[in-house]
C-alpha positions, 0 to 999 in steps of 0.5 A: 246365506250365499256363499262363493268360491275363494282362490285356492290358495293352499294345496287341495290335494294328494296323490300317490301311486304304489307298485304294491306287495305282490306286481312287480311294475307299476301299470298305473297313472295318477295326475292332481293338477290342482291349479286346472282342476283335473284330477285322474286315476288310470289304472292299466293292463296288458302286460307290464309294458303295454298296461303302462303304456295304457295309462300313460296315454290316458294321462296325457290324453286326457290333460291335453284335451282338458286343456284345449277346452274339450269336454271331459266325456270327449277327452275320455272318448279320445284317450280311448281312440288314441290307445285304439291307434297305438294298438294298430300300430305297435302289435306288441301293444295289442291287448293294452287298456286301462280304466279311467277314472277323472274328475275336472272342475269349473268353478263350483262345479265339477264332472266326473267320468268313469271307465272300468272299475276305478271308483270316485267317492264323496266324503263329508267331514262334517257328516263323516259320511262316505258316499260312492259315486261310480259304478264298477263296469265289471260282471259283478257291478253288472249283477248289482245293477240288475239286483242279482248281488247285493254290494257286499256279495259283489266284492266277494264275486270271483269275477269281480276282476272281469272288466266289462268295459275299459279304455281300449276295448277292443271291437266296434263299439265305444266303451260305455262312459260313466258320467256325473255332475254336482256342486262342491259342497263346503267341506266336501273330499273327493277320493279317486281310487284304482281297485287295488286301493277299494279291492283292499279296504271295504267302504266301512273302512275307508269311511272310518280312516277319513273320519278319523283323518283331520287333514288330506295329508293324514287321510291319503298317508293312512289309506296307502298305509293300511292298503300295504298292511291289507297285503296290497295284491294289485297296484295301488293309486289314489287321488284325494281332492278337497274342495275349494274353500267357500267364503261369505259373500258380503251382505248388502250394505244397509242404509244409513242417514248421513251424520250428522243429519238435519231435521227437516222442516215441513 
């Protein structure tokens, strides 16, 4: 039976962004447009200021891009040459940079794009099943991707801090962008996340909490709660999205005689 995407009528998703127990600033940025369909989670560094400031442009760089009808990886791509720009420009913002994690949607469809090791997972309420979709642009996602550690190794890594590519970096060459395309499925949570949430909470655990969690309220509350409770070492920022909701498309009518008929005569 097909199925077609409905207005999104209700709220489809939350977002929070927290100093954490130990920084003393927040360098993060979060945006949930839901009537767009984008969705972000920045995540800065460079100091307070200039870690802010990251983010900041990545936000608002990224979201006029969208607007103007750019494509996700191009608005990525800027938001990089913007912060590079400022840099030039304000020395006291020279080793500013931030990772990025995005996701904008059409329809059922939906990108996402990644700089750093701001994560994207997939969550399915009806399996209970928790999927990560991003790799971490970090020596350790590296040393995974070249079979050296295995997940569990990696979160342990003591350079699993050390980016390999942000938003900002510094030379000639472009970051390497992280990019993905899929359908919605029905039923189906996005959860964008900065390492101070997923640094925090292993996947074990965030799978169990949004098991556990009946509505995106509930599920971003918990998480949040139990990141604080973890000790929260780095800032902490989330976005949780859910799909939109799918209705029935209407089956073909079927053909009915008139009534009241006649016989025909042959």
């Amino acid at each position: 039976m097909s199925r077609v995407p409905t207005e999104p009528y209700e709220r489809r998703s939350v977002g929070a962004s927290e100093t954490g127990r130990v920084r003393e600033n927040n360098q993060d940025a979060i945006l949930a447009d839901d009537a767009r369909g984008l969705w972000l989670v920045a995540d800065g560094m460079g100091g307070h200021a200039g870690g802010a400031r990251a983010s900041e442009i990545a936000r608002e760089t990224i979201s006029r891009c969208h607007r103007d009808g750019i494509s996700l990886r191009e608005a990525v791509l800027e938001a990089h040459n913007v912060i590079r720009a400022e840099q030039a420009n304000r020395p006291e913002f020279g080793d500013m940079g931030t990772t990025i994690v995005a996701v904008a949607e059409v329809e059922r469809d939906y990108e996402i794009c990644w700089v750093g090791d701001s994560r994207a997972y997939r969550f399915s309420p009806r399996m209970g099943v928790l999927e990560l979709l991003t790799r971490d642009h970090n020596v350790a996602g590296m040393l995974v991707a070249a079979g050296a550690l295995s997940p569990d190794e990696a979160a342990r890594h003591p350079q699993r801090h050390v980016l390999t590519d942000c938003l900002g970096l510094t030379g000639e060459h472009e970051p390497r962008i992280g990019s993905l395309q899929d359908q919605w499925k029905n039923g189906e949570w996005l959860l964008l996340c900065s390492d101070g949430l997923s640094g925090e909470l292993t996947d074990r655990e965030i799978e169990r909490i949004l098991k556990t969690s009946s509505t995106l309220e509930d599920a971003g509350k918990t998480l949040l709660d139990r990141t604080l409770e973890a000790g929260a070492h780095d800032n902490v920022s989330m976005v949780l999205v859910a799909g939109p909701q799918m209705a029935e498309s209407p089956s073909p009518r079927a053909f009915r005689w008139p009534w009241p008929f006649r016989r025909r005569s042959l």
